[in-house]
C-alpha positions as CSV (number, residue, x, y, z in Angstrom):
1,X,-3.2,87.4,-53.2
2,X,-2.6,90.4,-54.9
3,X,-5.7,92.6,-53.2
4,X,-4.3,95.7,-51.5
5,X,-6.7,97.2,-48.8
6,X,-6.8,101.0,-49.4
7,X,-8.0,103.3,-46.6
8,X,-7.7,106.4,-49.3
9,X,-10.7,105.5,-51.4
10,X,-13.9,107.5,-52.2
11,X,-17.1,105.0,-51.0
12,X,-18.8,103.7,-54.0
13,X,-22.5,105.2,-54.3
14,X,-25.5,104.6,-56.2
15,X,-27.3,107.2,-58.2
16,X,-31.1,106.6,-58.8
17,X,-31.8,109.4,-61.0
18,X,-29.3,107.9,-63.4
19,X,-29.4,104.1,-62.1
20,X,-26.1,104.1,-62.3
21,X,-22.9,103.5,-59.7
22,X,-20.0,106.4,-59.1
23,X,-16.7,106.1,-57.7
24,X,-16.1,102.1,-59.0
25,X,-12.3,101.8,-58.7
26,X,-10.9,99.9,-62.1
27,X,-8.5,97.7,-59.8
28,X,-9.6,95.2,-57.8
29,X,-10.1,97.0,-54.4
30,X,-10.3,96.1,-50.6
31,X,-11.5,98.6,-47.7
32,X,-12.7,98.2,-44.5
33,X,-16.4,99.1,-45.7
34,X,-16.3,97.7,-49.2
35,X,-15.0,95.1,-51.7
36,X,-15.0,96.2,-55.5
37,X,-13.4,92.5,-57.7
38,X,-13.0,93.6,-60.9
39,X,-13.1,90.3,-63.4
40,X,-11.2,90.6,-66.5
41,X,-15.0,90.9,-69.0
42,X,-15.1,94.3,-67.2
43,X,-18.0,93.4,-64.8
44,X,-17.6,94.2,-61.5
45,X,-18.7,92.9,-57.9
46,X,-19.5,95.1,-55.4
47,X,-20.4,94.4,-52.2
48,X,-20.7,96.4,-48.9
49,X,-19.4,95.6,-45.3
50,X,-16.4,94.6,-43.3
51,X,-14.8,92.0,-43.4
52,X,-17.3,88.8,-42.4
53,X,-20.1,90.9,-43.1
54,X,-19.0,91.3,-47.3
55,X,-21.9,89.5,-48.6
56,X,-25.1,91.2,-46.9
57,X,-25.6,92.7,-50.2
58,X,-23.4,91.9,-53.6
59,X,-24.2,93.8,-56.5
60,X,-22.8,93.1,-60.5
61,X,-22.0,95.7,-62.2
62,X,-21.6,95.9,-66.0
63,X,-18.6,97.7,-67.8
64,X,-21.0,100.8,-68.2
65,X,-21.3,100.9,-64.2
66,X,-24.7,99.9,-64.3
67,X,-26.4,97.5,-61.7
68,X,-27.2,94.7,-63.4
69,X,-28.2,92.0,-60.6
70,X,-28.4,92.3,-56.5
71,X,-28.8,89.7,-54.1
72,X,-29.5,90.1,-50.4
73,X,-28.1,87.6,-47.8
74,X,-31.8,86.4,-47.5
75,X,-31.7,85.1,-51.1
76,X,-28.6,83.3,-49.8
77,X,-30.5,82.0,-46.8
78,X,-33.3,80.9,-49.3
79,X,-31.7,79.6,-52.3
80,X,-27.9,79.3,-51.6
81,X,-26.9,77.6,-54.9
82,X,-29.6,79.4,-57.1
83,X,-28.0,82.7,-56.1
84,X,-24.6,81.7,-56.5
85,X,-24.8,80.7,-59.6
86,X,-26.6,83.3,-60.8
87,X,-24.4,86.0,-59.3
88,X,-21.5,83.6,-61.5
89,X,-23.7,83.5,-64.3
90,X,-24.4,87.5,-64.4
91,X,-20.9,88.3,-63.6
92,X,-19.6,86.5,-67.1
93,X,-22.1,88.7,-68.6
94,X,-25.1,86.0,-69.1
């Protein structure tokens, strides 16, 4: 579907001093740690883990890099359709 898994890739990390994420590829990117989708507003979705395990923890990241929303998969377990649209919602930029 278009996504090329890349093995070459630095790991994305967060910075707390500046509150902002490093190392966010600009293309839509697949590892075996990490997913980065990259939606055509500029925000991003990152999320950590292999394959089944992607959405422990998904992040939305505006164009800037900066965190703006993060769910844990015990939101999901709580409040499966509140979270997702949410995530949906943040990621348009709402």
């Amino acid at each position: 579907m278009g996504m090329k898994k890349s093995h070459k890739s630095k790991a994305p990390y967060f910075d707390e001093h500046e509150s902002k994420w490093h190392y966010i590829p600009e293309k839509t990117t697949v590892t075996d740690d990490w997913t980065v989708l990259v939606l055509d507003n500029g925000y991003k979705i990152l999320t950590f883990g292999d394959t089944y395990c992607a959405g422990a923890q998904v992040h939305v990241l505006n164009p800037k890099g900066e965190e703006t929303v993060m769910w844990d998969c015990k939101e999901w377990e709580d409040a499966p359709e509140e979270v997702m649209g949410a995530m949906l919602r943040a990621a348009a930029g709402e």
